[in-house]
C-alpha positions as CSV (number, residue, x, y, z in Angstrom):
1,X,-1.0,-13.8,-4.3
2,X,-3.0,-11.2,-6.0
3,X,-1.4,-10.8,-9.3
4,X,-3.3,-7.3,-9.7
5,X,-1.9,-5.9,-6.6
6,X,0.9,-4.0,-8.2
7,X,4.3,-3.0,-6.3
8,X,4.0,0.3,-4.4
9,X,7.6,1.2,-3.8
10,X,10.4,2.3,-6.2
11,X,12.0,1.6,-8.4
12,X,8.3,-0.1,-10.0
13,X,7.2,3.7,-9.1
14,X,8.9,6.3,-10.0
15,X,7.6,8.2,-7.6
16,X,5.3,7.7,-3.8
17,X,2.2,5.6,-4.4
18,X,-0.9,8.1,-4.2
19,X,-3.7,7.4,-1.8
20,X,-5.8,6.0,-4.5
21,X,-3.4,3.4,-5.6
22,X,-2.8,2.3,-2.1
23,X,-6.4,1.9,-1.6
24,X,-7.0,-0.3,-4.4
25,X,-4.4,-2.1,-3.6
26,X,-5.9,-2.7,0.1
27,X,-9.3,-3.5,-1.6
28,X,-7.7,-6.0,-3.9
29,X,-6.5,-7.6,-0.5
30,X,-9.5,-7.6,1.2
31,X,-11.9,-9.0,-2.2
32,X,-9.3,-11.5,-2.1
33,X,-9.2,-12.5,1.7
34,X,-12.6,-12.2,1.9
35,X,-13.8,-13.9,-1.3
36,X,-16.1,-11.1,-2.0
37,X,-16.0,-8.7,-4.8
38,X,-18.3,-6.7,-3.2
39,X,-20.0,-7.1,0.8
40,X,-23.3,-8.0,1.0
41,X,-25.2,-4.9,3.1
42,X,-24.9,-6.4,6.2
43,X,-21.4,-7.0,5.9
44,X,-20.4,-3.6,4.3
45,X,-19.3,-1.8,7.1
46,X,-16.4,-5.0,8.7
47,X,-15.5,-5.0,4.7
48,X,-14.6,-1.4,4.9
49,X,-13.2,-1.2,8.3
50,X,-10.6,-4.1,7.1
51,X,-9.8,-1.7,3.7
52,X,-9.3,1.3,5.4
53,X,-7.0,-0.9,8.0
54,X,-5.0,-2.2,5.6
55,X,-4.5,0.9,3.8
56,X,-3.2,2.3,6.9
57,X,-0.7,-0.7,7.3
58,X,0.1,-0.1,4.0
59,X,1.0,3.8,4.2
60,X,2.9,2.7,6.9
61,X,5.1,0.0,5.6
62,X,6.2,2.1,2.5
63,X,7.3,5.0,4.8
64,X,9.3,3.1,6.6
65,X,10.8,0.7,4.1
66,X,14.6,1.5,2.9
67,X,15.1,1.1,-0.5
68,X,19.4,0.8,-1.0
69,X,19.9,2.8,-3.9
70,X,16.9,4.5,-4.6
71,X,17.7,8.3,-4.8
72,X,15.3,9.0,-1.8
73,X,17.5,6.8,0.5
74,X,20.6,8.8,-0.9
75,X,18.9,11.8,-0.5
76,X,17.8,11.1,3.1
77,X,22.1,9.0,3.5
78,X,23.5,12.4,2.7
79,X,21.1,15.2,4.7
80,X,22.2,12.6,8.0
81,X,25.8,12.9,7.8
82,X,25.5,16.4,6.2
């Protein structure tokens, strides 16, 4: 595991992970994968296409993901049986 991958979803934020934090957390990922810290030239552009794939993945899990008892899943509980 990468222990410098922090937890995107609440309640260890407070509030939706920003764009940057979800990108370094895909970075993190691939560095570790990979076993590069950084892509040698001719290797630069699959290194990149892998981050930007995993922050996709990412964006994607946390909007999906329930979180029982947050105050969004309340929120979104209560505007459904309105």
């Amino acid at each position: 595991m990468c222990r410098s991958i922090k937890t995107l979803r609440p309640p260890a934020l407070p509030e939706k992970a920003t764009e940057e934090e979800i990108r370094a957390a895909a970075l993190q990922y691939v560095r570790k994968v990979s076993g590069f810290r950084a892509p040698a030239a001719h290797n630069q552009e699959v290194f990149e296409a892998a981050v930007e794939a995993i922050a996709e993945a990412t964006r994607d899990l946390l909007e999906g993901l329930q979180v029982r008892g947050s105050a969004s899943t309340a929120a979104a509980t209560a505007t459904a049986t309105g």
